[in-house]
Each structure stands twice: as structure tokens, then as C-alpha cells.
N, C-alpha and C positions, 0 to 999 in steps of 0.2 A: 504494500500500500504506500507507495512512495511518489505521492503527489506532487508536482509541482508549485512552488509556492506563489507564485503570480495567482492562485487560486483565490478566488472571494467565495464564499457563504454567507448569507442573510439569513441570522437566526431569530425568531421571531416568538419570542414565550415571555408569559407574563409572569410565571413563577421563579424568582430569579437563584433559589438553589439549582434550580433542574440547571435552566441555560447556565450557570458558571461552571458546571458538571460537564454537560456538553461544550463549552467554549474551549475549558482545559485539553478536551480528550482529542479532540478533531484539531486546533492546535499543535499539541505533540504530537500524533502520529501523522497529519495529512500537511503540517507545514500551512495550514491555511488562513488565511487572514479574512476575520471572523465581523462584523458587523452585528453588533445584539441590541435589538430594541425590543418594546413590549408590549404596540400595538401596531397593528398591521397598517392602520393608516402613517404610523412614522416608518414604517418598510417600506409603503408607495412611495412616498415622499423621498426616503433615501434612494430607494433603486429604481426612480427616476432621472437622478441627477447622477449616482453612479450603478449601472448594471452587475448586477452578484452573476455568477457561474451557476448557482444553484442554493435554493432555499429550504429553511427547513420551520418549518412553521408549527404554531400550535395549534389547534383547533379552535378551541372556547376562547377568544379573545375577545375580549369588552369591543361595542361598538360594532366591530365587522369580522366574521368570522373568519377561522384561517383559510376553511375554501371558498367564502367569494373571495376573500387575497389571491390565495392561486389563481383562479378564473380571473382578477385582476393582471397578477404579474404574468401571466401567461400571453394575454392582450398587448403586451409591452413587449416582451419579448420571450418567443420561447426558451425555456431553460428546465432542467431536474427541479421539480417542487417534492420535497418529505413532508408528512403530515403527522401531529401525534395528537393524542388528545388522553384524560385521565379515565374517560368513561363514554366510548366509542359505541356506536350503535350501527345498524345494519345501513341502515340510510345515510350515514354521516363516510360510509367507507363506501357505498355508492355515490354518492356526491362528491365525493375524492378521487374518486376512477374519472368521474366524467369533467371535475376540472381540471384534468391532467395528473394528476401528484401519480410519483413511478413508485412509491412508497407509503405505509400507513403505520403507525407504530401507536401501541398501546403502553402508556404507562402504567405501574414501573416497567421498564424494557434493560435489556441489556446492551451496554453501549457496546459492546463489541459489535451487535447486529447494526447498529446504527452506524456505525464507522465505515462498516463496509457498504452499506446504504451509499453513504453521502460519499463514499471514494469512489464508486460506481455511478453517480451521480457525478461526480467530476469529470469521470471518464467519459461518461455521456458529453459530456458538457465541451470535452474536447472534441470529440469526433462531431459534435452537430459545427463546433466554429471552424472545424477542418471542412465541412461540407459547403457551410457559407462560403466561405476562402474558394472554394474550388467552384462554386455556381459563379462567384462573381467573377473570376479569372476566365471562365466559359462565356461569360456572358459579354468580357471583356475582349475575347477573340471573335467573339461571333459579329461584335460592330465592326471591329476591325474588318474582318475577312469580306463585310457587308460592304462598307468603305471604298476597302479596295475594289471589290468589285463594281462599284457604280463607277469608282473612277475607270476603270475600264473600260467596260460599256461605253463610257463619253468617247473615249481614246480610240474605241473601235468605230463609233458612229463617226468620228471625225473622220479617221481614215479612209471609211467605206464613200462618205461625202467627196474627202479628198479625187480616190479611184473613179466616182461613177462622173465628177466632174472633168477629170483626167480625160477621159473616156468617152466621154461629150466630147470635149473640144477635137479628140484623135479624128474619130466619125466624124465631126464639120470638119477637118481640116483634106480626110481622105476624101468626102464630098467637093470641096470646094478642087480638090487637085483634077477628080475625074471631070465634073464640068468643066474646067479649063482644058481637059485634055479633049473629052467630048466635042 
């Protein structure tokens, strides 16, 4: 589990033994530079101005829950959303599938399963920004190639212009030779 530390996490719990528990653990082992707050409206607010790699949020959060959060940050930009909550129910882990979260955790949990959650969740997080990287690098040769090819196009319509006008004048000029000769 040897994550790179350029890594962001947005941890979002309003219990704050838990999050300093979790901030410690993912920290030491993932190298990751951790963001905690402890309502999800100061989550938007922060990963607005800076985008986390992946979040990990609490359910019952005063004001706005952790999954309209995720179906928030998810609108902003795709990323790994975790989800925990102290007393989870069948509809609240449906409502977590369907606002994206790749993860659902029940407290007390063990951080070891969390760790590897959210280093999974980085991994994710790598491969979607390698994908981005590669659509826009695709999408950067397709104008190009588009480009070049109009400039072509012109370069060959010009030339074809050039030849048929070439080729006019040959014709009047082999015309003009036979009436003279005529």
C-alpha cells in the first residue's frame, strides 16, 4: 500500500475521535494529505476551491447528508466517494450505491479494511486521471490531424484550381494554334 503522497483525501465526520483515528492511520500508511472537516457543506466549499482524489465521508451529518454530499461531489467531479455511518440501514447502502460511493462501512469497523478501501480508492483515482490525461491527449491529436487535414484539402483544391486552369489556357492556346494553322 504504498501510495503516493501528492494524494488528497477529504474526510468528512463529525465525531472527531473517529476522524483523528482515521486521519492518523491513512496518514502513516498511504503518505496522504488528509483535509478533515465536519460538515459536508464545509467539504463542498473546500473541494470546490481544491479537488481531493477521493472522499470519505460520514453518513448522518447535521444539515446535508453524506450521500446527497457524494451525489454533490460526484457532480463536480468524478472521484472514489467511502461512506460510513454508526447505524446503517438497507436504504441508506442503496442510496450509497446509487450516489456512486465504491464503499460503505459500518461503525465500529476495522481500519485495516478501510485502508485498503481508500488505497484502492487512490488507485482508482489514479487510473480515472491517467484516463482523463489520455482522452485529452486523443482528443488533442484528433484536432490536430482534423487541422491538418483541412489545411490540405485547401492545398489540394488550390492545386486542382491551379491544373484545370493550366489546362484551360493549354486547350485555348492548342485552339488558337490550329485556327491559325487552319
Amino acid at each position: 500500500m504504498n501510495t503516493a503522497s501528492r494524494h488528497k483525501i477529504l474526510l468528512v465526520d463529525n465525531e472527531p475521535q473517529t476522524a483523528e483515528i482515521i486521519v492518523e492511520v491513512l496518514v502513516r500508511h498511504l503518505d496522504a494529505q488528509i483535509t478533515c472537516v465536519s460538515t459536508a457543506e464545509d467539504a463542498l466549499d473546500i473541494d470546490i476551491l481544491e479537488p481531493h482524489d477521493a472522499v470519505i465521508a460520514e453518513v448522518n451529518l447535521p444539515m446535508m447528508s453524506g450521500i446527497l454530499l457524494a451525489e454533490r461531489i460526484m457532480e463536480l467531479r468524478r472521484r472514489p466517494v467511502i461512506l460510513m455511518s454508526n447505524d446503517p440501514n438497507l436504504a441508506q447502502a442503496v442510496a450509497a450505491i446509487r450516489a456512486g460511493a465504491v464503499d460503505f462501512f459500518t461503525k465500529p469497523f476495522d481500519v485495516e479494511c478501510l485502508l485498503d478501501a481508500a488505497d484502492c480508492a487512490l488507485r482508482e483515482a489514479d487510473e480515472q486521471h491517467r484516463r482523463v490525461q489520455r482522452h485529452h491527449r486523443m482528443r488533442t491529436l484528433v484536432r490536430r490531424v482534423l487541422r491538418d487535414r483541412r489545411e490540405l484539402n485547401q492545398r489540394v483544391d488550390l492545386i486542382c484550381r491551379d491544373l484545370v486552369g493550366a489546362h484551360r489556357r493549354l486547350v485555348h492556346r492548342v485552339i488558337d494554334r490550329e485556327k491559325g494553322l487552319v
